[in-house]
N, C-alpha and C positions, 0 to 999 in steps of 0.2 A: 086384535091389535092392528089387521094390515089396514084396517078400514079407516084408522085414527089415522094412521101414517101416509094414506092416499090423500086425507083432508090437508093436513099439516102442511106437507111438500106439494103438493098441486094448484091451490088454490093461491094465486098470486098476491090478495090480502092478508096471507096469513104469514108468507116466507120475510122470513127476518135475518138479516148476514150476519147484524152486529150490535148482539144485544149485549147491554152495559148493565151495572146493578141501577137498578129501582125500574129497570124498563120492565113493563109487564108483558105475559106471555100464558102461551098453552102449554098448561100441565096436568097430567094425566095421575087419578087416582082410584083407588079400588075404595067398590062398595060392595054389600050385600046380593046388590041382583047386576055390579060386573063393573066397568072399567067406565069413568068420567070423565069429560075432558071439560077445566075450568081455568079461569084467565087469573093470574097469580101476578103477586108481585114479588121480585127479585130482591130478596134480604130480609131474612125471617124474622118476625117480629112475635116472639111467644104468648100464646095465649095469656099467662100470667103479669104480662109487661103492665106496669102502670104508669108510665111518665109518658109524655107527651111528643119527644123526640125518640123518635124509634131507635135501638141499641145499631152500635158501630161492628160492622166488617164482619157481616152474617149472613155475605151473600154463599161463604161455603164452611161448611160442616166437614172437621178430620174426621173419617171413619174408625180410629184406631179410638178415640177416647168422646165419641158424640155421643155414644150410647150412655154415660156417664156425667157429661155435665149438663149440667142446671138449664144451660141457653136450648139446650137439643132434646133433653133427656125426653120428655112429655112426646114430641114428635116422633122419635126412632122408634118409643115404643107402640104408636099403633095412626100417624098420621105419615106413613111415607108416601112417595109419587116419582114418577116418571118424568123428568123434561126431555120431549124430543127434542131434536137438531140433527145437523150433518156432519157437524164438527165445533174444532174451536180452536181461538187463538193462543199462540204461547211468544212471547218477545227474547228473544235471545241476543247478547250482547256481542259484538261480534267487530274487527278488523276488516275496514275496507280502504284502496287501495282509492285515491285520486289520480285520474288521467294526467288530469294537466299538470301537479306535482309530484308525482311519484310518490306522496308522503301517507302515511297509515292511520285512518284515524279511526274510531272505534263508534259505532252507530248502533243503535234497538233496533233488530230488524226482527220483521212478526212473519213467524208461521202460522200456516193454516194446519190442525191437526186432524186428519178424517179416516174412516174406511176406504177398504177397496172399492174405486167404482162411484166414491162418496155413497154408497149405502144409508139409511138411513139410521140413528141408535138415538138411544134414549139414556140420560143420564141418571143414578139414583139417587132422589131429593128425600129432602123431609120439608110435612106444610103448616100450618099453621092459619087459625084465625083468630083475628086480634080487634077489637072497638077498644078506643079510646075512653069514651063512657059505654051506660045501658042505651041510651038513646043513639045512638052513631050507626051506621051500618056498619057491621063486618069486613075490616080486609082482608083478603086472604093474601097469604107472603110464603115465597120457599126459600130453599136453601138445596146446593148441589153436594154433595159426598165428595170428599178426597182422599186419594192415598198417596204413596210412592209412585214414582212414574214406572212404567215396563222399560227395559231396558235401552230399546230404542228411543226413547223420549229423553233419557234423564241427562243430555245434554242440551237440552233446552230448558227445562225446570225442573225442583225439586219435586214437585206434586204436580197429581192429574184427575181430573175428574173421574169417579167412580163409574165406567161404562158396564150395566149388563145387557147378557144377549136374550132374545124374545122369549127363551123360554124357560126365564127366569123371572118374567113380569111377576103373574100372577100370583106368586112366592112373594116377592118381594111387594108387593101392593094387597094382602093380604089382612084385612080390616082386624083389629082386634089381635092380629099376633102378640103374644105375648114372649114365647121364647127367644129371649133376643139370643142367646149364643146360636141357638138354628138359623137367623137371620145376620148374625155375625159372618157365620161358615158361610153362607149363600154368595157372600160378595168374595170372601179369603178363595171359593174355589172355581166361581164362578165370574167373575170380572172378564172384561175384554183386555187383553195385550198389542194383538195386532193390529199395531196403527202404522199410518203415513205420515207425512210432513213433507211441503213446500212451502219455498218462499213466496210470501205479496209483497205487496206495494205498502206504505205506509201511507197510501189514503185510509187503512181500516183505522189509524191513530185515531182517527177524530169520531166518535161513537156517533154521532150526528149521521154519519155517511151510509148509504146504503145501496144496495145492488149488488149483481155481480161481479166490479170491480173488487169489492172486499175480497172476492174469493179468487182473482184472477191470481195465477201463476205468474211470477217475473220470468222475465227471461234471462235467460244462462249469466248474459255477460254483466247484466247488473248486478251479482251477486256472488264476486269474488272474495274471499275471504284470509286471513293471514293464517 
């Protein structure tokens, strides 16, 4: 895996700050002879779909009940994957103070959520490929896993991305698994908790934007709070 993770984050074509759903991206899946890295698009669209607009708000997958419906079922049980990144956003609503009037008004302000160090992790998806007809080329589409946030998070959102650590890949991308409660337990015991958060700038609002800036830390005094 460290070899995917040197490509991903070094190669200056490939670092993305602020991907939105239907932006396409590198996502990592298991095969027979080992780990693939292929360009996905962001909102799953199941192999069985037959209508021509692809289905609504499937850029993420509950973990608690995906193994179960109809949108995921096919996927969890033997198409999952890997999307690396460094982290990700969360907008929290929040009381800020005006200089010039002293008065409170209330703002989305977006956190950056990462490891120590920004390390790099990998979220667990499930993928999918879909043609429209027999004739069309294949798209391939994922979807990211959610649960509960870890304790430190859950004052910024009810849910968080499903993070596991490296040496849970191969489990978890494991072709063909069929037992899903073994693949249940994999996330219940093994998931990441220890996260970070600071505040950016609300240049990341606009998904268009890219760079470093997304990921730039405010400073102290922009970021008072009631």
């Amino acid at each position: 895996m460290e070899r995917i993770i040197e490509l991903r984050w070094h190669d200056p074509f490939e670092l993305i700050y602020n991907a939105a759903p239907s932006t396409s991206l590198s996502v990592v899946t298991g095969e027979a002879a080992g780990m693939r890295v292929a360009t996905m698009k962001w909102g799953l669209i199941p192999g069985w779909w037959r209508q021509q607009k692809p289905p609504k708000l499937t850029i993420n997958a509950r973990f608690e009940d995906a193994h179960d419906k109809p949108m995921w079922q096919a996927a969890f049980r033997g198409s999952r994957c890997l999307v690396p990144a460094i982290g990700w956003y969360e907008w929290s609503t929040e009381g800020r103070v005006d200089t010039r009037t002293g008065e409170v008004a209330e703002v989305r302000q977006p956190y950056f959520i990462h490891l120590e160090g920004l390390a790099p992790l990998c979220f667990a998806g499930l993928w999918s490929r879909w043609s429209p007809d027999r004739n069309a080329e294949p798209l391939l589409t994922f979807s990211i896993l959610t649960r509960p946030p870890s304790p430190a998070l859950s004052r910024l959102h009810d849910r968080m991305p499903v993070v596991l650590p490296e040496s849970a890949y191969e489990e978890w991308l494991a072709p063909g698994d069929q037992d899903l409660e073994s693949v249940r337990q994999l996330v219940r015991t093994r998931a990441a908790d220890d996260f970070l958060a600071y505040p950016v700038g609300t240049y990341v609002n606009n998904p268009k934007n890219q760079g470093p800036e997304c990921v730039a830390p405010l400073p102290p005094a922009t970021t008072n709070t009631k």
